[in-house]
C-alpha positions as CSV (number, residue, x, y, z in Angstrom):
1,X,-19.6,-91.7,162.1
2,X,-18.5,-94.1,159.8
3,X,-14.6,-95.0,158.5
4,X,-14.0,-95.5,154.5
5,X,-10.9,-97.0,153.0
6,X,-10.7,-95.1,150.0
7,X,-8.6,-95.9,146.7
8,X,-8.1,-93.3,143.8
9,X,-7.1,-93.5,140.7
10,X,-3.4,-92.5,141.1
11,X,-3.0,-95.8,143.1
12,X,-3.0,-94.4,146.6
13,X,-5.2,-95.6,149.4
14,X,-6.1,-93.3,152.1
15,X,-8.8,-93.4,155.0
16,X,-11.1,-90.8,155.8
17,X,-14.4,-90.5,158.3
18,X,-17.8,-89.7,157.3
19,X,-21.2,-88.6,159.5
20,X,-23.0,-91.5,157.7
21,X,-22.9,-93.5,154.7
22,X,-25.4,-91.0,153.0
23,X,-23.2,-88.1,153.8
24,X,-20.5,-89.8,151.6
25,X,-23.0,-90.6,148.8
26,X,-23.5,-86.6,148.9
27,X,-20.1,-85.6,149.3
28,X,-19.2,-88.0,146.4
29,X,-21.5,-86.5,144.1
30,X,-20.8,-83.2,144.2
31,X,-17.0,-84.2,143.9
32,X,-16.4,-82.6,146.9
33,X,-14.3,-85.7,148.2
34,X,-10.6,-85.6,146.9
35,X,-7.1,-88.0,146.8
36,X,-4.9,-86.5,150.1
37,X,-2.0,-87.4,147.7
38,X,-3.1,-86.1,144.3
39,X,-6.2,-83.6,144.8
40,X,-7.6,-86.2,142.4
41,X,-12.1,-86.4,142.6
42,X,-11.9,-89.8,141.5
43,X,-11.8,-92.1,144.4
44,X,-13.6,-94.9,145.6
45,X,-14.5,-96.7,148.8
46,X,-13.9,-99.9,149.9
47,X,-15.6,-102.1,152.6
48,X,-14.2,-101.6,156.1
49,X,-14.2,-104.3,158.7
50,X,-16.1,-102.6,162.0
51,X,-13.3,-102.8,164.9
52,X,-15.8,-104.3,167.5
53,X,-14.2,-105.6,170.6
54,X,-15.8,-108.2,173.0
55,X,-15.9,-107.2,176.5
56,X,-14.2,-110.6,177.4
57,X,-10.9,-109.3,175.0
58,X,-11.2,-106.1,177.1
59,X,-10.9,-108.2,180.3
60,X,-8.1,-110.2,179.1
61,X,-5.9,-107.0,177.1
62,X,-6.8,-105.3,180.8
63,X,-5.2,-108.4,182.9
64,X,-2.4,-109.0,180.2
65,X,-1.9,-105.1,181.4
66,X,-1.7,-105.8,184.1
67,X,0.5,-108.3,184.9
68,X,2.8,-107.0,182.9
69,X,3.2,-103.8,185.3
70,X,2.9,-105.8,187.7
71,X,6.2,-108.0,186.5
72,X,8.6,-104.4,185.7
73,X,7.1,-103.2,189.1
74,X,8.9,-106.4,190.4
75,X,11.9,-106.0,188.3
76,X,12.3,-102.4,189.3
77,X,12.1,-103.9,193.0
78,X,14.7,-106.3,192.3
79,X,17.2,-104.2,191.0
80,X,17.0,-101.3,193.7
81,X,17.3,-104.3,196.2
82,X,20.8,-105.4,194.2
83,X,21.7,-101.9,193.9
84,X,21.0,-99.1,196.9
85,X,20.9,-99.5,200.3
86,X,18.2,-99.6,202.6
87,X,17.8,-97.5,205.0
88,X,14.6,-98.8,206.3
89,X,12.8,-96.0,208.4
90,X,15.4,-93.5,208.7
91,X,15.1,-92.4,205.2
92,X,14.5,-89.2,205.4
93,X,18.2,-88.5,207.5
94,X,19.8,-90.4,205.1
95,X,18.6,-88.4,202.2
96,X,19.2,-85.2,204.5
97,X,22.8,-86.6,205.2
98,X,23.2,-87.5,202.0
99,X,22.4,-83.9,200.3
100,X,23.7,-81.5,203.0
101,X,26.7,-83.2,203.6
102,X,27.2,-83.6,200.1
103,X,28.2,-87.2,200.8
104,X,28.5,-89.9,198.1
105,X,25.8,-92.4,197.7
106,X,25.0,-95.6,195.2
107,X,21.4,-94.7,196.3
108,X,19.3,-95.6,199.3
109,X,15.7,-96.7,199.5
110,X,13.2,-97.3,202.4
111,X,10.5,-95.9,204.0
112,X,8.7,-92.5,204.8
113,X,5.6,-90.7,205.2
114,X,3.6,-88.6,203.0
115,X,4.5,-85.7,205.2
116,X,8.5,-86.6,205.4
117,X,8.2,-87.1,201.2
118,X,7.3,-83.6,201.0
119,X,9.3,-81.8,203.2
120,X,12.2,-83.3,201.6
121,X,10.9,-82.3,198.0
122,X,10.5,-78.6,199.4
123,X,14.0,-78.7,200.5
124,X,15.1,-79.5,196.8
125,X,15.9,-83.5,197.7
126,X,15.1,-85.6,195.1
127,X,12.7,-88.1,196.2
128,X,10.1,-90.6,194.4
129,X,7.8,-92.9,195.9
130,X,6.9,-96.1,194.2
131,X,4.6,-99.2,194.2
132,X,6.7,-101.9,196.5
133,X,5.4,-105.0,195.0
134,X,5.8,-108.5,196.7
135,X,8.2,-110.5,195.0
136,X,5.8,-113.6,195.9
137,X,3.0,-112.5,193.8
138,X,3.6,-113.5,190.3
């Protein structure tokens, strides 16, 4: 497959894919290759630059990824830790208490098993488990 920049003669540019270079040579002949914006036969290509990436700017774009997940992941930590209350292992009666007893909350946070995190979805308590960063690593 190959990628043309084409230009017609109405002024517009427009890209469009081709199986090979030859293919487009055919197409082009035959007139069979027309302006998206006019319907117009009478376009032309223009040189595209390949996008070819290095396997070293794949590392790096993957790192840069990943740190910056990593740094809202530790954000998102920071600002549950100013903001609910944590209940540490008795999370699952706190979110009980919380929706049976129809009590008021800011929001609580802590701990619980798979198993806990699913009984309490299957009772209709909103629950979400999430990646607890250390703060440390930055």
């Amino acid at each position: 497959m190959i990628k043309y920049n084409l230009t017609c003669k109405c002024g517009e540019m427009f890209e469009s894919w081709f199986l090979s270079s030859s293919e487009f040579d055919s197409l082009y002949k035959k007139k069979l290759i027309k302006c998206i914006y006019c319907d117009s036969s009478s376009v032309k290509k223009s040189i595209m630059t390949p996008n070819l990436s290095s396997k070293s700017n794949k590392i790096t774009k993957k790192n840069s990824l990943e740190k910056n997940v990593k740094k809202q992941l530790i954000e998102f930590r920071k600002y549950i830790e100013k903001n609910c209350k944590n209940v540490g292992d008795n999370f699952s009666r706190e979110a009980r208490s919380i929706h049976y007893d129809k009590k008021t909350s800011k929001g609580i946070y802590g701990r619980a098993t798979p198993e806990e995190t699913s009984e309490l979805l299957e009772e209709g308590i909103e629950v979400t488990t999430i990646p607890w960063v250390d703060k440390s690593e930055n």
